[in-house]
C-alpha positions, 0 to 999 in steps of 0.5 A: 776120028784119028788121035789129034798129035797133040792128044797122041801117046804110047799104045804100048805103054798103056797096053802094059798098064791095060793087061796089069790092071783091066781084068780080061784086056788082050795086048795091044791096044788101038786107039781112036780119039771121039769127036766129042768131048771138050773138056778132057780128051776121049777115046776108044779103045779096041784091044787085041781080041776086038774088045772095045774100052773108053780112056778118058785123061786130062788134056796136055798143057796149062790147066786151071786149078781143080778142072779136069778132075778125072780121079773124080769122075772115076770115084763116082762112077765106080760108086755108081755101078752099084746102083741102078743109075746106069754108068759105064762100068768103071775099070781102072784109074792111073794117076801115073802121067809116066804112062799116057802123059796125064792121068787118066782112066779106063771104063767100059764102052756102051755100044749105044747111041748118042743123040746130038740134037734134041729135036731128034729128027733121026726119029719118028715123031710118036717116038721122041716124047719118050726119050725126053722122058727117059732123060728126066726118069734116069734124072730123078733116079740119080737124084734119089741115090743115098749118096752116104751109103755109097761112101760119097758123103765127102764128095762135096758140101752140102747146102749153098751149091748155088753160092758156091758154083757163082763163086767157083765159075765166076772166078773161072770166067775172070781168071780166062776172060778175053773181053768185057761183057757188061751183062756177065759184070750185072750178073756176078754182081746181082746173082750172089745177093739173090739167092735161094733160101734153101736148096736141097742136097742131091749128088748132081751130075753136073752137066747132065744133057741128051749128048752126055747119054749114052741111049739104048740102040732101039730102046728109049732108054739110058744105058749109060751117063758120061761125063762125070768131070764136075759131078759133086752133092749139089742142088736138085733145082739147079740141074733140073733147071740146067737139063730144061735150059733147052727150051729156053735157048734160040733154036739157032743155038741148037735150043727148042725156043722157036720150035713148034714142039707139038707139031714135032712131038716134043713136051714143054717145059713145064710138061718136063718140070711137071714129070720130074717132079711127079717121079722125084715126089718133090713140089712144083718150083716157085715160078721166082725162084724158077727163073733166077735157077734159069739166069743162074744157069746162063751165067754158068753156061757163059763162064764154062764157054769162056773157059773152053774158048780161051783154053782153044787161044792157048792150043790146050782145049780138045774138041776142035769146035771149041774156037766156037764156044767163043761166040755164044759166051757174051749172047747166053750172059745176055739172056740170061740178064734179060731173064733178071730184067724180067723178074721185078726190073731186076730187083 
């Protein structure tokens, strides 16, 4: 789509910086902003010999602290492009707010496909299983990266990711909380007393799913992940568990529950947990510890959602369905205190 005004900035000034650091640019630049996108702002550039390139920088405005992290997604996807993970190749990072307003960085654009709904209805039933299995396969890839060679030993901390990530959204939520939800109050209180024993230490995507792929034009295969923004070392069963969330969640909310996946030609959950595994070399999840990983992720779902919908009140949040994200928040921390319910009453 065209660039929203208040995502607007200087071609010139960027094409300037583009032809100093981005080998191969030709000035000057034309920019287009992607529908996509809610966190930090993306866009599509074409230069002055048809090549094209993607900018994604901070948003304008109040941010809260640490978010919008683009010198992180930066860092990890240069690493990454030495690896057989497939990423964008990564171009140029510009800390300078001078030049485009915020920071901001250039990688490559993967002319591919993005597939928004994961009943991919777009394609036949005898392909879809495949590219299900394509997001799990590139998954086990990336958790199989020696993230010390690759210079990312500092990326984080490892063990406690699940202590941690409670703690860093829970106070997200309430530094951007419009309204009480009594399900999200139960869920900050009993989540931090149950945690898992032991997690391992993996580099986590973050918010890995289908629409943060970008997938071969014919080919059910991932030629690049997007959105590195909350990347860090993390726990393997956490983004698994987030990754299959899907068919966990109300088909109203663009989740596979209530679908009959055979007759669409989509896997199961647990066929999903199952190939993972096998690819991963790791064992099968406790079926306990499996469903607090599925709360926890509600939970962090809720807190993200609140975030964005209160950065949407304050004019700040760059998706324009982000308004939206507002009436999923108090429903997904109420699943998820019905999955806690479930386990034991909640004990």
């Amino acid at each position: 789509m065209e660039v929203q005004e208040k995502h607007r900035f200087d071609e010139r000034s960027l094409a300037r910086f583009m032809a100093t650091h981005v080998e191969g640019f030709v000035p000057p630049v034309k920019a287009e902003q992607f529908k996509g996108g809610q966190s930090n702002p993306t866009y599509r550039l074409t230069d002055g010999a048809g090549r094209r390139y993607v900018l994604r920088r901070k948003p304008p405005g109040k941010l809260l602290p640490s978010a919008h992290a683009v010198d992180r997604e930066f860092r990890v996807i240069s690493a990454l492009n030495k690896t057989d993970v497939p990423t964008p190749k990564a171009y140029a990072l510009c800390e300078d707010d001078s030049v485009v307003g915020t920071a901001f960085y250039v990688m490559e654009y993967c002319d591919g496909r993005v597939l928004w709904d994961p009943l991919l209805p777009e394609l036949p039933k005898e392909s879809r299983l495949a590219i299900h299995r394509a997001k799990f396969e590139t998954l086990a890839r990336l958790h199989a990266v020696d993230y010390v060679a690759l210079g990312l030993t500092d990326f984080g901390r490892p063990g406690s990711y699940v202590a941690r990530q409670i703690s860093r959204w829970g106070k997200q939520y309430k530094a951007s909380e419009t309204e009480k939800i009594e399900s999200m109050d139960r869920l900050l209180d009993w989540l931090p007393a149950h945690l898992p024993a032991d997690d391992k230490t993996v580099l986590v995507h973050g918010d890995y799913r289908l629409d943060n792929m970008i997938f071969h034009p014919t080919e059910p295969r991932v030629l690049g992940i997007i959105d590195w923004e909350i990347s860090t070392l993390g726990d393997p069963l956490a983004e698994l568990s987030y990754l299959c969330m899907l068919w966990r969640t109300p088909k109203d909310w663009g989740g596979l529950k209530g679908h009959d996946l055979a007759a669409l030609g989509l896997p199961t959950e647990r066929d999903m947990v199952a190939y993972y595994c096998e690819l991963a070399k790791r064992p099968l999840p406790d079926p306990a510890l499996w469903e607090f990983y599925m709360a926890y992720n509600l939970f962090r779902v809720s807190c993200i959602r609140q975030g964005v919908y209160a950065r949407a009140l304050d004019g700040t949040a760059s998706n324009v369905r982000a308004a939206e994200s507002g009436k999923l928040v108090r429903p997904a921390a109420d699943l998820a205190w019905q999955i806690v319910d479930g386990m034991a009453g909640g004990a």
